[in-house]
C-alpha positions as CSV (number, residue, x, y, z in Angstrom):
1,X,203.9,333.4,46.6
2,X,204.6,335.0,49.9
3,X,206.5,337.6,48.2
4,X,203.3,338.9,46.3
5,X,201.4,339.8,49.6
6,X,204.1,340.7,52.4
7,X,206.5,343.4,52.1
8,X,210.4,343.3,51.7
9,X,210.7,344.2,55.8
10,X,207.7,341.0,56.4
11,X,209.3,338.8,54.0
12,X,213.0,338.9,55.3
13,X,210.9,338.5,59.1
14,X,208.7,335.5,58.0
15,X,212.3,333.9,56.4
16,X,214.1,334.6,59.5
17,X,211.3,333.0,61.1
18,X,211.5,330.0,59.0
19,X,215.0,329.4,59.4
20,X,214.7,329.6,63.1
21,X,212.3,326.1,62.6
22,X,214.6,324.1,60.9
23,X,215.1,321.0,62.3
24,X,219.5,321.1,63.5
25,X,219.5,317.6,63.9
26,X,218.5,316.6,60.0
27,X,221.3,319.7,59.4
28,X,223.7,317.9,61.2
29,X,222.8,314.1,59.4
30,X,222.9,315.8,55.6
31,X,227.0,317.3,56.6
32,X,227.7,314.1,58.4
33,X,226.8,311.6,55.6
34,X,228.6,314.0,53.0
35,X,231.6,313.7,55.3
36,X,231.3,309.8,55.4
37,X,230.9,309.5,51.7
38,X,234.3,311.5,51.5
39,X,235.8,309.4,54.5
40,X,234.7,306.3,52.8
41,X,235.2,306.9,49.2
42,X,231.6,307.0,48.4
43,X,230.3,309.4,45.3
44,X,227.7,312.0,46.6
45,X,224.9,312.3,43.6
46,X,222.8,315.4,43.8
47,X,219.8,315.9,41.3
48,X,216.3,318.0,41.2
49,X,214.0,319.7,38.6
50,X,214.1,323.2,37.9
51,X,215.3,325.6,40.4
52,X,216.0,322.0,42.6
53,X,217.7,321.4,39.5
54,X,219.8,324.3,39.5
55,X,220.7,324.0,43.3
56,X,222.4,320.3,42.6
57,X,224.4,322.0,40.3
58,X,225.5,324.6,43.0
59,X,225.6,321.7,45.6
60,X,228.4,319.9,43.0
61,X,230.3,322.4,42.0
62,X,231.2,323.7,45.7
63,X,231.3,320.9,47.1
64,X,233.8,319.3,44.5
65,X,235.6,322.5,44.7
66,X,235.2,324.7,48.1
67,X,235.7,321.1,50.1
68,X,239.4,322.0,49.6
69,X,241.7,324.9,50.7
70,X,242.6,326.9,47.3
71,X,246.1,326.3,48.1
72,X,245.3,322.0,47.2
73,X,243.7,322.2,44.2
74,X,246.5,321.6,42.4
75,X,247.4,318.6,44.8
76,X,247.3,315.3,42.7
77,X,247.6,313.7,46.4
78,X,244.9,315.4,48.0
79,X,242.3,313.0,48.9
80,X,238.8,314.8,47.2
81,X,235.2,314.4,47.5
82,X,233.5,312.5,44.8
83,X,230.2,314.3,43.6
84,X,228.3,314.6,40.0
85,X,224.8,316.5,39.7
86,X,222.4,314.5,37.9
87,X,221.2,317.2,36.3
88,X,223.9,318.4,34.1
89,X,224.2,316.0,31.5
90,X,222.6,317.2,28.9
91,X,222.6,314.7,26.2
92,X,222.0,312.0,28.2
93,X,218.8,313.7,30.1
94,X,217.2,314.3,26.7
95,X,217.9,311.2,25.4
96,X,216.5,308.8,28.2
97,X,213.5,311.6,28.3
98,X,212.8,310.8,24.7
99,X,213.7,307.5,24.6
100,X,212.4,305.9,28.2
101,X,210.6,308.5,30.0
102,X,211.4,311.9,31.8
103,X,210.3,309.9,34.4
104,X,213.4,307.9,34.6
105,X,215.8,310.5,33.7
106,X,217.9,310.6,36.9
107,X,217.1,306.6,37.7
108,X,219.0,305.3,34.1
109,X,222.2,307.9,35.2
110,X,222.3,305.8,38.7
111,X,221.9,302.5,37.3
112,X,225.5,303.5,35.5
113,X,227.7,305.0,37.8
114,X,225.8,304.5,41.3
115,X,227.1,301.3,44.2
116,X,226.1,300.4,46.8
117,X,227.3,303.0,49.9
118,X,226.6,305.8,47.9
119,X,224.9,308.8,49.3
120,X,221.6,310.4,47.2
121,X,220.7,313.9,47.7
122,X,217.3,314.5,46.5
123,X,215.7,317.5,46.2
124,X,211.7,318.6,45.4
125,X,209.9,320.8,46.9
126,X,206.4,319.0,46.6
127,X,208.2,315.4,47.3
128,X,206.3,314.3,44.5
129,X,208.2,314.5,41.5
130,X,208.1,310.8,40.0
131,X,211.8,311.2,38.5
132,X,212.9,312.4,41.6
133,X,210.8,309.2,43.2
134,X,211.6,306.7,40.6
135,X,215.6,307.6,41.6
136,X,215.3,307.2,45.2
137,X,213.2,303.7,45.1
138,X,216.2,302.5,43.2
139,X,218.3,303.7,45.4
140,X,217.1,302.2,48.9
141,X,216.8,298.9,46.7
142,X,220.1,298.7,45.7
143,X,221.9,299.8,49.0
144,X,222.7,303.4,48.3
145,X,222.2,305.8,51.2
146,X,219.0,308.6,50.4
147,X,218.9,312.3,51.8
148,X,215.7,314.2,51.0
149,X,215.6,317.6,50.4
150,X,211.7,318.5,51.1
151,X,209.1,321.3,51.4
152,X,205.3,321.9,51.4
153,X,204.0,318.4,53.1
154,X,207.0,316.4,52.2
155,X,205.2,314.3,49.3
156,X,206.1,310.8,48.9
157,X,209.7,311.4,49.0
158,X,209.5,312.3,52.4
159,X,208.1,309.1,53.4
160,X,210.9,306.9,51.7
161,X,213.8,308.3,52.0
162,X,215.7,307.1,54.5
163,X,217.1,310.7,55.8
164,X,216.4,314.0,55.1
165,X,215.9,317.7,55.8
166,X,212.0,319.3,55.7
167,X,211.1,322.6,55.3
168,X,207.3,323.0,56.5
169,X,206.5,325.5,54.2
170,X,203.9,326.3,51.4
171,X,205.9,329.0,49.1
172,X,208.6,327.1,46.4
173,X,210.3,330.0,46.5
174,X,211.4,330.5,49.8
175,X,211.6,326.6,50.3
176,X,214.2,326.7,47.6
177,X,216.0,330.0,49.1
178,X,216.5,328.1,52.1
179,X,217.9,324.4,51.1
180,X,220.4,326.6,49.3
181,X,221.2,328.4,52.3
182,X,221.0,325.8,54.9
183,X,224.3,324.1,52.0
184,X,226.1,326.7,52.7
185,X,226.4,325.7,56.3
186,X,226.9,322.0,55.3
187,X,229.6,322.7,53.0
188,X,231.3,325.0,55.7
189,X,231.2,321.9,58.1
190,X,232.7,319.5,55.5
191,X,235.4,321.8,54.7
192,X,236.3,322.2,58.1
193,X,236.5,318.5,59.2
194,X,238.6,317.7,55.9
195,X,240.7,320.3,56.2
196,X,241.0,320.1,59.8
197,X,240.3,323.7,60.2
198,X,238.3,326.1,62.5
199,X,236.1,323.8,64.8
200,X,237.6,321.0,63.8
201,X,241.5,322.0,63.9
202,X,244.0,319.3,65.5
């Protein structure tokens, strides 16, 4: 944990650092093929374990919410991004991890509501995790589009996905930090070419 050795002054440094290496193009791809799921009418499905786990839940919730100006939410017209977090169904994750496997725990929930066109968000840090894995490989095979969400080496996950974001970094914790973070920007960008505002304004 960098966070046990470098002070708070090192720590910010070594994150600003870190965010400086991210690679803008696989920014730009993640906001574009969020924007062409809403353009198309394609479900976004987010999922991860842990504090991934958490962060799909963030992911969903703004981006089902803060894609629109508060003044449309109330618009039963407004054209609106379809999105669901794999990770928040409760019954249904313990049930398939009792019944099936942990293993296939975000798999089973695609094989229901997922088509083909769909864009995957898949985050793990390691890129290893197998329900993470097992998810994805159904995915690809049944014509969904699959964004990785990666730290560490990447793990298998970076290797079959078929886009994706890396952070080259062996600390969870700031790997985490900054796939949250670098949202933040993505959700900005999808806001602003639905709503036709700031960079984007007609």
């Amino acid at each position: 944990m960098l966070g046990a050795t470098l002070d708070k002054s090192a720590y910010l440094q070594r994150l600003s650092q870190e965010l400086d290496r991210v690679n803008q193009a696989e920014l730009q791809t993640w906001a574009d093929l969020i924007h062409q799921a809403w353009e198309n009418g394609k479900f976004v499905f987010i999922f991860g374990n842990g504090g991934s786990g958490t962060t799909a839940s963030h992911m969903a919730e703004d981006l089902g919410k803060s894609s629109l100006r508060e003044s449309d939410l109330k618009d039963e017209t407004k054209k609106r991004l379809k999105v669901l977090s794999l990770t928040d169904n409760t019954g249904w994750l313990m049930a398939v991890g009792n019944d099936v496997g942990y293993e296939h725990i975000f798999q089973q929930q695609l094989m229901n509501y997922g088509s083909a066109g769909d864009l995957v968000i898949a985050i793990s840090g390691s890129g290893n995790s197998p329900n993470v894995l097992n998810a994805v490989d159904w995915a690809n095979r049944h014509g969904l589009v699959t964004f990785g969400l990666t730290g560490y080496g990447g793990g298998k996950l970076k290797q079959m996905q078929q886009h994706g974001l890396h952070v080259d970094l062996l600390d969870m914790g700031m790997v985490e930090s900054i796939h949250l973070c670098l949202f933040h920007w993505v959700l900005n960008d999808v806001f602003a070419r639905i709503n036709q505002e700031g960079r984007f304004a007609s």
